[in-house]
N, C-alpha and C positions, 0 to 999 in steps of 0.2 A: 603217406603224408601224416606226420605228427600232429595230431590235435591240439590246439592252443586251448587250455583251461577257461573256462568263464572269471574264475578267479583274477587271471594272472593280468592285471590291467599296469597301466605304465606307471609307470616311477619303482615298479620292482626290479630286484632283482633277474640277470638274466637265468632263465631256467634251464638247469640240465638234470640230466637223468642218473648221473654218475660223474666222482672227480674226471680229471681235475677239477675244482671246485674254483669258483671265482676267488674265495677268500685265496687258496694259495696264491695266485696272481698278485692280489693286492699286496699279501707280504713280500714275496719277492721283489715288488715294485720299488721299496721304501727306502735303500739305502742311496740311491741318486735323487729320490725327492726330497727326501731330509737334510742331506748333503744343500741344495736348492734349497731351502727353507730356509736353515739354520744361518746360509751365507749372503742371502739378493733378498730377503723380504723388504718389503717398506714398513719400517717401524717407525716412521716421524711421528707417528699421529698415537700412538697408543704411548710412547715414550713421552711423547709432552703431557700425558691424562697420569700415568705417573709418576712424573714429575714434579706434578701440582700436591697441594695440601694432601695428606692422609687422613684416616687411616686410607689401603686401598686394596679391595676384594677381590676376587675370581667366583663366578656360580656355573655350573652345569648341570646335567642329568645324563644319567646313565654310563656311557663310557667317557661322555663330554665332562661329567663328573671329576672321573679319576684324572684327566686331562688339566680340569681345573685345580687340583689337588696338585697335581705336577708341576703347573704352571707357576703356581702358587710358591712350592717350593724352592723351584730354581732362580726365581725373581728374589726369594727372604736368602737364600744363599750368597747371590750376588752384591747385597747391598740395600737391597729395596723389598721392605716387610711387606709383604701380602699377606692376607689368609683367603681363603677358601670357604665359600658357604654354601650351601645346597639351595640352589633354586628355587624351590618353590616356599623351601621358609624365607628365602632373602624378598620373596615377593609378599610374603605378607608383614614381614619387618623390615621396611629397603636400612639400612645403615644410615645412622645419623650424620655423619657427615664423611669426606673423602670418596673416594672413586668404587665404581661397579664395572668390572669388565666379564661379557658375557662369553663361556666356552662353549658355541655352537656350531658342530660339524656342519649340519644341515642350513642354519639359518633358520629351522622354523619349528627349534622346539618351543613349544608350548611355555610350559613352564620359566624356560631362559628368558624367553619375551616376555615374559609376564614381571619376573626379579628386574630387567633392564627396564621397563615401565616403570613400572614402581620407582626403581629411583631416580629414574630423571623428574618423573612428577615431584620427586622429595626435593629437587634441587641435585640429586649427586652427578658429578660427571660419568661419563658411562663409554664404554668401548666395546669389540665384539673383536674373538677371534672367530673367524669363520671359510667353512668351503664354500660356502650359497654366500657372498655379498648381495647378488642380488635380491636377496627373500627379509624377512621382513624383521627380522632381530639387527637387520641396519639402519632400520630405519627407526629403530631407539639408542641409537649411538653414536657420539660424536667425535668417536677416532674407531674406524676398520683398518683390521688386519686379516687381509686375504691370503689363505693358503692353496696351492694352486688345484688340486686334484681331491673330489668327492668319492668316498667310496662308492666300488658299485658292489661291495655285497654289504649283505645288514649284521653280518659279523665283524661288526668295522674294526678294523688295523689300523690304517691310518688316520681317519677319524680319531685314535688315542695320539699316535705319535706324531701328528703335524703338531697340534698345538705346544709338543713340549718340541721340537724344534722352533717353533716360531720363540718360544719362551728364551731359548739359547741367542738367537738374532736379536730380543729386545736388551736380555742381560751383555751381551757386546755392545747395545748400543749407550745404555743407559751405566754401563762402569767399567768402560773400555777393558772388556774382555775380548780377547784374542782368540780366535777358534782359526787353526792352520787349514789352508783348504786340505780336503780329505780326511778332515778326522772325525767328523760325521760318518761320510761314505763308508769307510774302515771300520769302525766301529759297529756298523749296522749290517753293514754286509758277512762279516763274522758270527752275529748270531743267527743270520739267514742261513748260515749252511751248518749250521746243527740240528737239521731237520732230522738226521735220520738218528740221535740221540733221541729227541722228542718221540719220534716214536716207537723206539723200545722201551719208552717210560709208560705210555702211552697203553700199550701191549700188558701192562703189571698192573695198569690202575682202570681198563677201561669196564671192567665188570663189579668194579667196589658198589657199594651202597650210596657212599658219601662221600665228596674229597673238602677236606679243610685247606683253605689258603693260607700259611703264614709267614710272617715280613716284621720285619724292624726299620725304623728311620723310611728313608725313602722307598724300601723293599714293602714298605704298607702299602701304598698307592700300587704298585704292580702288584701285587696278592689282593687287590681289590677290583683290578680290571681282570685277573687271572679267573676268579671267581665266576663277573659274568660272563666271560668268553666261556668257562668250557659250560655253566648254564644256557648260555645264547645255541651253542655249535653243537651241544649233544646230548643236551636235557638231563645231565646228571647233578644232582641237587650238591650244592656247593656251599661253604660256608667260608668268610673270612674273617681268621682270627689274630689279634698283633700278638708278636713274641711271645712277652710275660705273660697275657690276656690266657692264650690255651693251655699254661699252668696253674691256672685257678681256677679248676672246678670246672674245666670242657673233658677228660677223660674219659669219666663214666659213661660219656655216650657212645664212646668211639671201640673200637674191638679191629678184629682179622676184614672185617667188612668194609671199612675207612682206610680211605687214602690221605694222605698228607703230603703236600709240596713246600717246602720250606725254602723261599725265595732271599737270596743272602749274597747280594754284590754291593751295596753300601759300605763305601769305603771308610766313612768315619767313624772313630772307635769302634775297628775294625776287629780288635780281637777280641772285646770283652761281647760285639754280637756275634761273634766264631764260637766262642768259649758257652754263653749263653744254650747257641742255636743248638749245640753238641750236646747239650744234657738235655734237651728238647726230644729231639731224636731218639738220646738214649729212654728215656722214659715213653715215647709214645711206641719203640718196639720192643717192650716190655709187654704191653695190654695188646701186642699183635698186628696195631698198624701196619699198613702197606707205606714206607718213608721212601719221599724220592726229595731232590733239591732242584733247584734251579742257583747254579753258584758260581761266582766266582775264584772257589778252592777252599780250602783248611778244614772240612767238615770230613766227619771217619768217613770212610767207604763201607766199612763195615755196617754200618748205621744206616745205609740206606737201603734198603730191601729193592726197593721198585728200579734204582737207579739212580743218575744225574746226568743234567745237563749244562751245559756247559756254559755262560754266560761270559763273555769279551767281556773286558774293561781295558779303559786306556788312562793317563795321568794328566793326559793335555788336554782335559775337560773338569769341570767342577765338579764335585763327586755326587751331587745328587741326580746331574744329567746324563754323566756317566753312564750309573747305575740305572736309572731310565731307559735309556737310549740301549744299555749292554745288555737287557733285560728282554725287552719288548717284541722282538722276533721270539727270541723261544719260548715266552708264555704263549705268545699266541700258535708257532706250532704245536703244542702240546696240544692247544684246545681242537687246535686244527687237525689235528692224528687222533685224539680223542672220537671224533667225529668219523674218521676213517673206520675207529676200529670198533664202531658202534653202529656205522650203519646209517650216519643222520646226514644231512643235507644241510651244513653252517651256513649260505646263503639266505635262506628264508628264513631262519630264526622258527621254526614249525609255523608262520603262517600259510604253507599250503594246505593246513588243516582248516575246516571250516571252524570249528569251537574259538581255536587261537586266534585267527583272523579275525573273528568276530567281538573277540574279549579285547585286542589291538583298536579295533573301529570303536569299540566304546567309550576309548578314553582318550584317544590321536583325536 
């Protein structure tokens, strides 16, 4: 009989001793729930909160973060300017006027409660996308939007990608965008099955020192969720840099020990970040970097040491949801084979450790 840890009380993840791993489940799960998201959500209520006066916000934390980043962008694509602000500064400066919609998987981050407080005390209208309606980041919001299914591991996958499906169903509702049934599905389930790309990237970069994340346009936001996943999933110290950003003066730190993913499915001005990304590469395997991509094509093969993986794109989406959506399975297999080929358990995030667990309890 298996021993139940003292530790392991509820609302953890379930515990196994060896993959399959919960996280893979969750990604496999996502191109019918996104599919579902993106087509049947109820967007009345967040659609009339942006509707109203502006300016109007997105906040999160952690992967709800890059969520709200995403959100942010497919909404200012569509028609309807958002930006994005990090939670816990929007809670000590709620915005002067227009809307606060909060990106909470959970319902009860911290911090997200705290930015949605804050501004309704300000007077701001306030929204919440969320998996938990029930918990308590709704009850400082005067339009929810429920996404239907909560991660059950804490290397969340869909916790990222619901909310930028739900972002897809607001952007159709709010400037009659057309999304055909199945072009969700298709597009999601195509980078589901380049698992076994991910990990022979995976297999090139799992011993580096360092891996730097980098992205252009909407490829920022997945080279920032890429980041903490393969920090959450495998404990390898991760950096995210934009574009130009790692040719000014990131080099000197990096050598034969550094890995680099260079994240490139952003379709707009498409060739001047091809043409860009490609001297990226060529200079960082110059000082010996390990280069691999996550791409939607035109980058040298040559150029890439470690490999690439493969990233769908389709045209009968807007290009920054696209790239999102074409993106989001294979960063997260990466991180997820990362973890395979390292030995770690992406489920707990290392809280079966007493130290981490405890450092978690100090500030949850």
């Amino acid at each position: 009989m298996t021993q139940i840890p003292d530790w392991l009380t509820e609302g953890y993840p379930e515990l196994r001793a060896a993959p399959p791993w919960v996280m893979q489940e969750m990604i496999e799960s996502q191109p019918d729930l996104l599919e579902q998201i993106a087509t049947t959500s109820d967007t009345a209520a967040l659609a009339l909160l942006l509707k109203g006066s502006g300016p109007h916000h997105t906040v999160g934390c952690g992967t709800s973060e890059h969520a709200s980043l995403a959100v942010a962008e497919i909404l200012t694509e569509a028609g309807t300017p958002v930006t994005s602000l990090q939670a816990f500064e929007a809670s000590l400066s709620p915005p002067a006027a227009g809307s606060v919609t909060g990106i909470s998987h959970s319902g009860s981050t911290w911090a997200t409660n705290e930015a949605l407080r804050a501004a309704r005390a300000a007077g701001r209208a306030t929204g919440v996308i969320t998996a938990g309606p029930q918990r308590a980041a709704s009850t400082h919001a005067d339009g929810v939007l429920a996404t239907p299914v909560e991660d059950a591991s804490w290397c969340h996958t869909v916790g990222y990608t619901s909310p930028i499906a739900a972002a897809l169903a607001l952007a159709a509702t709010l400037s009659q965008l057309e999304i055909a049934p199945g072009t969700v599905r298709d597009l999601v389930a195509a980078g589901v099955a380049v698992r076994a790309q991910a990990t022979a990237v995976a297999e090139q970069l799992a011993d580096a020192g360092q891996i730097i994340l980098v992205g252009s346009g909407a490829d920022r936001i997945a080279a920032r969720e890429l980041t903490l996943k393969i920090e959450e999933a495998s404990y390898l110290p991760s950096a995210m840099r934009d574009l130009e950003t790692f040719l000014h003066g990131h080099l000197p730190a990096c050598d034969d020990s550094t890995g680099l993913v260079l994240i490139h499915a952003d379709r707009r001005a498409s060739q001047r970040r091809t043409d860009r990304g490609s001297q990226l590469l060529t200079a960082a395997r110059r000082v010996g970097i390990r280069t691999a991509a996550i791409t939607t094509g035109g980058l040298p093969a040559d150029q890439l040491s470690a490999g690439s993986i493969d990233a769908p794109s389709t045209e009968e989406l807007p290009a920054a949801a696209a790239a999102l959506l074409g993106t989001a399975a294979p960063l997260q297999w990466l991180a997820h084979e990362l973890a395979i080929a390292r030995g770690t358990n992406p489920d707990l995030i290392r809280r079966d450790q007493a130290s981490y667990r405890e450092a978690a309890d100090s500030y949850e």
